[in-house]
C-alpha positions as CSV (number, residue, x, y, z in Angstrom):
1,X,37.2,246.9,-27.9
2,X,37.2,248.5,-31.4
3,X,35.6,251.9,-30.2
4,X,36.4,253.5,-26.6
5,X,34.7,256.5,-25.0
6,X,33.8,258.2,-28.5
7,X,32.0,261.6,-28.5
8,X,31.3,264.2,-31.3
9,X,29.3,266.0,-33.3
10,X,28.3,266.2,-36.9
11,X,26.3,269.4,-37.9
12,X,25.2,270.6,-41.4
13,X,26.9,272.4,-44.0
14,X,30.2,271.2,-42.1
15,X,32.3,268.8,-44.0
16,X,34.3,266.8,-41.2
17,X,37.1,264.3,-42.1
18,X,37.0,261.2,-39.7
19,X,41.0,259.9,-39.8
20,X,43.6,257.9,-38.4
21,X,46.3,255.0,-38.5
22,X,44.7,251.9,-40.4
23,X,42.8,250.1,-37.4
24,X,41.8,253.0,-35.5
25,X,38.4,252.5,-36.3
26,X,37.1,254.9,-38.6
27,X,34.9,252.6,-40.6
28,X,33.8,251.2,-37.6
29,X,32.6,254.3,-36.4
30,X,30.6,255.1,-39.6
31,X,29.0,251.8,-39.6
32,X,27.9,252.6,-36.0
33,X,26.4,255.8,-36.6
34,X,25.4,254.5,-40.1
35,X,23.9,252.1,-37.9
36,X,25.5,249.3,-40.4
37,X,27.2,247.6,-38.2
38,X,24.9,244.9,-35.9
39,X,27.3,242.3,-34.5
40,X,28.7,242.5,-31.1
41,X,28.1,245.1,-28.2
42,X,27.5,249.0,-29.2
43,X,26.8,251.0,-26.1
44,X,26.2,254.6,-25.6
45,X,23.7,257.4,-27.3
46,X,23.3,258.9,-30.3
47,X,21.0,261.8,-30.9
48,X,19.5,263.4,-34.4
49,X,18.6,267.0,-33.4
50,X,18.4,266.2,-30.2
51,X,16.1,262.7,-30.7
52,X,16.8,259.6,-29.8
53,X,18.2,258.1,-33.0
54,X,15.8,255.1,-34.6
55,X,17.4,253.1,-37.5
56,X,14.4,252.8,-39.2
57,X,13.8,256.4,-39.3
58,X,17.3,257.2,-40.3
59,X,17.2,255.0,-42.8
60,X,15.3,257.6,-44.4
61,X,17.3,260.2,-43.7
62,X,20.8,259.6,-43.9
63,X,23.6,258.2,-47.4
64,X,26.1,255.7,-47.1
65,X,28.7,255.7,-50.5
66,X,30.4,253.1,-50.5
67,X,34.3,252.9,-51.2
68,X,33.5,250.6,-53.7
69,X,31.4,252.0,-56.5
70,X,29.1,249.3,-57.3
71,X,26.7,250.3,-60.5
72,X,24.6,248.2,-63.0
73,X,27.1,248.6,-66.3
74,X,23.8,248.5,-69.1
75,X,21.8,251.3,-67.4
76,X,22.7,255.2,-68.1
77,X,23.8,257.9,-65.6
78,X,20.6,259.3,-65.9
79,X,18.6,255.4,-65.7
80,X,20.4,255.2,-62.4
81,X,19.9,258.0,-60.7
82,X,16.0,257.7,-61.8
83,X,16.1,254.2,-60.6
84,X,17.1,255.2,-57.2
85,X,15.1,258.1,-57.2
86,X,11.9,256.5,-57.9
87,X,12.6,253.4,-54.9
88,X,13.5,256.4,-52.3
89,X,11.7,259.5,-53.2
90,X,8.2,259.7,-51.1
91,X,5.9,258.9,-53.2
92,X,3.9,262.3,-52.9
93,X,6.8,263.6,-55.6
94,X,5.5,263.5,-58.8
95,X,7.4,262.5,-62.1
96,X,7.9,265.8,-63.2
97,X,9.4,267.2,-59.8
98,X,11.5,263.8,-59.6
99,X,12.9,264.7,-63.4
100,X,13.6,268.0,-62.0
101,X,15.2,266.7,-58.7
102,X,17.6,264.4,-60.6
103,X,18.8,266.6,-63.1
104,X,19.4,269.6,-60.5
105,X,21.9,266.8,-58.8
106,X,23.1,266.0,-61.9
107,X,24.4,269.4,-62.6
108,X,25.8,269.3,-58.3
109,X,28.2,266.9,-59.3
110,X,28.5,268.2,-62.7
111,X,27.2,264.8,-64.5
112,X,25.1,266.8,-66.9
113,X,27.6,266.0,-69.8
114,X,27.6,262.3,-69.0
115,X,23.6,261.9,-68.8
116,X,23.1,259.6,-71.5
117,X,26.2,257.7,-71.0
118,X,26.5,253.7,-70.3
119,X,27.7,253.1,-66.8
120,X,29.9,250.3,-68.3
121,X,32.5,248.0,-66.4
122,X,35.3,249.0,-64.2
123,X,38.4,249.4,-66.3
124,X,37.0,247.8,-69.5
125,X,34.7,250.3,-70.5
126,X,31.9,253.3,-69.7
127,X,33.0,255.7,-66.8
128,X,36.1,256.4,-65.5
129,X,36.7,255.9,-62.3
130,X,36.2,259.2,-60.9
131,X,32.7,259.5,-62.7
132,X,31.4,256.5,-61.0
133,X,32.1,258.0,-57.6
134,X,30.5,261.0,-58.9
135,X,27.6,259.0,-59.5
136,X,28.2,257.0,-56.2
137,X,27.2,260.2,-54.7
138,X,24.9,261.5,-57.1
139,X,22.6,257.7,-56.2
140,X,22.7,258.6,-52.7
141,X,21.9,262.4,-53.0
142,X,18.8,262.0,-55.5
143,X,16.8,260.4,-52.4
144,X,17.6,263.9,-50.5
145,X,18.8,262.6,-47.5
146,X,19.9,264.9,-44.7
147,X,23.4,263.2,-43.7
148,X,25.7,261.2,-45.9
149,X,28.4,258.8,-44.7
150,X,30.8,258.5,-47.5
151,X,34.1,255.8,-47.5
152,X,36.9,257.0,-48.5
153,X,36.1,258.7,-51.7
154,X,39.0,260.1,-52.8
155,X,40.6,256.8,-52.7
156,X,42.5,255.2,-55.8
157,X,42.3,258.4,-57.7
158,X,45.0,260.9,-59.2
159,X,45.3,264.2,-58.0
160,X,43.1,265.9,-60.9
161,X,40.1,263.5,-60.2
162,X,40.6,263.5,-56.6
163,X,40.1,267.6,-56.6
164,X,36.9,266.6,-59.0
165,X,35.1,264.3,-56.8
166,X,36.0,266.9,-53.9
167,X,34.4,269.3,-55.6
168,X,31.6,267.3,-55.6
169,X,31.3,266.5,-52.7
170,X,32.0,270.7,-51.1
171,X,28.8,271.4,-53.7
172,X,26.9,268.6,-51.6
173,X,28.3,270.0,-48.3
174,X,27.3,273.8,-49.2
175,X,23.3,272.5,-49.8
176,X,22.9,272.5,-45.8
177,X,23.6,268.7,-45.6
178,X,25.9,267.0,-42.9
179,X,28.3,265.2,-45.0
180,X,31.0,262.8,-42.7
181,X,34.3,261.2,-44.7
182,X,36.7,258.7,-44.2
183,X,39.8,259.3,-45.3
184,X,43.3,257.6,-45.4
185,X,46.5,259.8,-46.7
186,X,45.2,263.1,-48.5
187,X,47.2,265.7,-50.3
188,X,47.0,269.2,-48.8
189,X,44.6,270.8,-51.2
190,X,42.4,267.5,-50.4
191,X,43.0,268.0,-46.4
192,X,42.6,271.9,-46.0
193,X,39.0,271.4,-48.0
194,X,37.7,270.0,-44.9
195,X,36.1,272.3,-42.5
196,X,36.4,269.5,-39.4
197,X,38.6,266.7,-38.5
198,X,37.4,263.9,-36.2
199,X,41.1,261.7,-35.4
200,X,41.7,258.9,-34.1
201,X,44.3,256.8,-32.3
202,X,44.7,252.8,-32.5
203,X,42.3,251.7,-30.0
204,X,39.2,253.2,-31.4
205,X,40.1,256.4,-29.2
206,X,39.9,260.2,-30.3
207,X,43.1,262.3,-30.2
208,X,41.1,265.6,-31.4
209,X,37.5,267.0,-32.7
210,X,37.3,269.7,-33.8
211,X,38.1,272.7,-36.4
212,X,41.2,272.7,-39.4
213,X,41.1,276.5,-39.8
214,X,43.0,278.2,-42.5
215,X,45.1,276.1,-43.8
216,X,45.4,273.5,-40.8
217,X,46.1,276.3,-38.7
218,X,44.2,275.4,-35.6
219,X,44.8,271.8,-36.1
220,X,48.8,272.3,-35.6
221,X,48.6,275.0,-33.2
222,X,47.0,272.3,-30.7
223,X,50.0,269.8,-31.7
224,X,52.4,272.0,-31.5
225,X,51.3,273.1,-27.9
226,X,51.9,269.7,-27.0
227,X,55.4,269.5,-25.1
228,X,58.0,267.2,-27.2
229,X,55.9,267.3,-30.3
230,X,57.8,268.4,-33.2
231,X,57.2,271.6,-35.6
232,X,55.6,271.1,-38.8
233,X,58.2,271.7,-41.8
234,X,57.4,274.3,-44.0
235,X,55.2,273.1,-47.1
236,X,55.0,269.8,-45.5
237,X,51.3,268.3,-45.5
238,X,49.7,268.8,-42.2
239,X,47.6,265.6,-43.0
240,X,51.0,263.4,-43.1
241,X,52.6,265.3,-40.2
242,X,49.7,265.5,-37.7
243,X,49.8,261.3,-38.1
244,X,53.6,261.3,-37.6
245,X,53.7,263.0,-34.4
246,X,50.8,260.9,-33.0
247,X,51.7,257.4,-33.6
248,X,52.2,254.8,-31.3
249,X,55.6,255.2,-31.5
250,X,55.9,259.1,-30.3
251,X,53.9,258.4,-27.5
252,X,56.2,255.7,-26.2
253,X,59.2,258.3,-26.8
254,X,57.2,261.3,-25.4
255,X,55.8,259.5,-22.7
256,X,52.3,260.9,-22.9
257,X,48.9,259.8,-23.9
258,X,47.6,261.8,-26.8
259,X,43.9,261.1,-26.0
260,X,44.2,262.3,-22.0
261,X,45.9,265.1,-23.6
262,X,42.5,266.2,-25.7
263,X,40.3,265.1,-22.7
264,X,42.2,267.5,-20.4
265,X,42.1,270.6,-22.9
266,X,39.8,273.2,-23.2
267,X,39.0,272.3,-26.6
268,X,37.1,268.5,-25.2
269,X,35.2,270.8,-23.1
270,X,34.0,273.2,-26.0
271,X,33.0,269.8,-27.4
272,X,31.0,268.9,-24.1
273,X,28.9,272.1,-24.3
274,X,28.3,272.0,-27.8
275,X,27.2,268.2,-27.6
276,X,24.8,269.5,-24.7
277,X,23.4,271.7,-26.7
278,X,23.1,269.8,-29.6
279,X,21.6,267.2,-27.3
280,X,18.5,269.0,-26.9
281,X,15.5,269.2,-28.7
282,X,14.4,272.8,-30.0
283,X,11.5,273.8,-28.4
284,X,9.4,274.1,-31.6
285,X,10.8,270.7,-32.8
286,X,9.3,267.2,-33.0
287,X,10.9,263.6,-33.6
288,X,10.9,262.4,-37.2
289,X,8.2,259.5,-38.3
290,X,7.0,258.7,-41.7
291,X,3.7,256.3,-42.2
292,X,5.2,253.4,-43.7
293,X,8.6,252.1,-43.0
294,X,9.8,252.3,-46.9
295,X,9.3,255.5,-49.3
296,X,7.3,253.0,-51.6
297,X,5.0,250.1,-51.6
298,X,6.0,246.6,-52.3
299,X,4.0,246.8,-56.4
300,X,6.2,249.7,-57.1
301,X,9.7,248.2,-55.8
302,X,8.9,245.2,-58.2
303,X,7.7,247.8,-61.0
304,X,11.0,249.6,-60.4
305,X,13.1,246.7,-60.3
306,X,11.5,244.9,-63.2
307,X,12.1,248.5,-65.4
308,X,15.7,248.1,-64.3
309,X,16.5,244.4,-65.2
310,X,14.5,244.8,-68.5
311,X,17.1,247.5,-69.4
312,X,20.0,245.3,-68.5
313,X,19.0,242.3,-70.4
314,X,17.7,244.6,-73.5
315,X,21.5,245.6,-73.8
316,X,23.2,242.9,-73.0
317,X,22.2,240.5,-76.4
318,X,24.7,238.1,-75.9
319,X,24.0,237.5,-72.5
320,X,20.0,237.0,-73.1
321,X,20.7,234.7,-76.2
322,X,23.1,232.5,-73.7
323,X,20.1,232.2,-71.3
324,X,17.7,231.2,-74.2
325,X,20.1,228.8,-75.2
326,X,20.6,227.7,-72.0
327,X,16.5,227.1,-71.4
328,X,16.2,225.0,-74.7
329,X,19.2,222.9,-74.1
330,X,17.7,222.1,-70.8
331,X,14.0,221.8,-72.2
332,X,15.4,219.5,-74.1
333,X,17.9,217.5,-72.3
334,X,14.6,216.6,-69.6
335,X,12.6,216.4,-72.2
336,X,14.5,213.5,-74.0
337,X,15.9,212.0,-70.5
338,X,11.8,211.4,-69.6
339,X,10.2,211.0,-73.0
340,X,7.5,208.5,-73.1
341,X,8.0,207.8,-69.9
342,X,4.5,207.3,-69.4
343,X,3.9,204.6,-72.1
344,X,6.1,202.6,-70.7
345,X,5.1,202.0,-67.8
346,X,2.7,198.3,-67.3
């Protein structure tokens, strides 16, 4: 069992950190909700404003930035945020509103400067690496979805870039959107910028929802009410401290079971009722449904993608003379291998 008993909430312009030991599950549990993970069993409910969620539907909706910041290395910033812009946007935005769309993201995530800028290879040239998880983002946010999943985006970066892409990502978060991170070993100023922390145990169990306060306060009040747990150390990082105190480990010396713990406190319940409520659709709502299962039709995926790859080849000369070669030594190899083949014959 990789997830056990999970319940929580994600609600917009609320950053929440999902964390934990490595195997606790927190990808697992944004590919779930992603609804990116389809192999095995996944029981239990999940609602969007109070809906039934439908994976098609979400599709629409919802972000996923990957930890890994994959980008075409011959297209600009700009070129790639138009490109995705163009495949996701509805296609009752116009050019002009989806040039004015783009560039208001670009200036979010403050890639204005970088807008005619080649995306380049990773560590040879182009964009450093906390500009391409800036434009990781900046992909997902030009299709204006409501919720975005992102994987560990802070990860592999130095303290200055790591506070960058942060930034980012709190000007994303303060647009009204749910934004939900993964997140393995942050510094305090990278912790206490989350307004919510969903964490997790090994076992794919939860150990505590709910809010950081000022500067973690509420998050070690709860530990620290536990009996046996240790005090925090003054200017030690809460993030480092709160995973200390609920390893495997200290459980086995406490004697106690961290996740019982949270089920048993009045906090779990406050999570209940607001899950409830959450649960259930506004009077003056109705479910989401668009017309057509993609933003676009099939002719304009194929225009898009064929705009895209002429780019690509257009500044990659080398690579395009290679191919040419390539066709004419073939051409030719067949074409001497079965010359006259035909005359031949009696």
């Amino acid at each position: 069992v990789l997830l056990k008993g999970v319940s929580g909430s994600f609600r917009p312009g609320v950053l929440t950190a999902l964390m934990g030991v490595s195997g606790a599950g927190k990808t697992t549990l944004m590919d779930v909700l992603a609804g990116r993970k389809t192999g095995g069993y996944i029981e239990g409910d999940i609602t969007i404003s109070g809906y039934p969620k439908k994976q098609e539907t979400f599709a629409r909706i919802s972000g996923y930035c990957e930890q890994n910041d994959i980008h075409s290395p011959h297209v600009t910033v700009y070129e790639s945020l138009a490109f995705s812009a163009w495949l996701r946007l509805p296609s009752e935005v116009d050019l002009v509103t989806r040039k004015m769309f783009i560039e208001e993201v670009m200036e979010l995530v403050e890639l204005t400067s970088l807008w005619g800028a080649l995306v380049g290879l990773p560590g040879v040239n182009g964009l450093s690496t906390e500009q391409r998880k800036r434009l990781t983002i900046a992909v997902e946010l030009v299709a204006n979805p409501s919720i975005i999943f992102m994987d560990e985006p802070t990860s592999g970066l130095d303290a200055r870039a790591a506070a960058i892409v942060m930034r980012a990502v709190r000007n994303t978060v303060n647009t009204g959107r749910t934004v939900v991170c993964t997140i393995h070993q942050p510094s305090i100023d990278i912790f206490e910028a989350f307004d919510e922390l969903f964490l997790m145990k090994r076992g794919g169990e939860e150990i505590y929802v709910g809010p950081l306060g000022h500067n973690s306060s509420k998050l070690i009040e709860y530990f620290e009410g536990i009996e046996g747990v240790s005090k925090i150390k003054d200017g030690y990082n809460p993030a480092t401290w709160m995973l200390e105190v609920t390893s495997i480990v200290q459980e086995e010396m406490l004697s106690v079971d961290f996740c019982e713990i949270y089920r048993r406190s009045e906090l779990y319940q406050r999570n209940k009722e607001l899950i409830e409520e959450l649960s259930t659709p506004h009077p003056d709502s109705s479910d989401l449904d668009f017309p057509s299962l993609y933003s676009r039709s099939f002719f304009t995926q194929c225009l898009a993608c064929l705009w895209k790859q002429k780019l690509s080849y257009w500044r990659n000369p080398s690579y395009t003379a290679m191919r040419f070669l390539f066709t004419i030594i073939i051409a030719l190899l067949f074409g001497t291998m079965f010359w006259g083949l035909g005359q031949k014959t009696q």
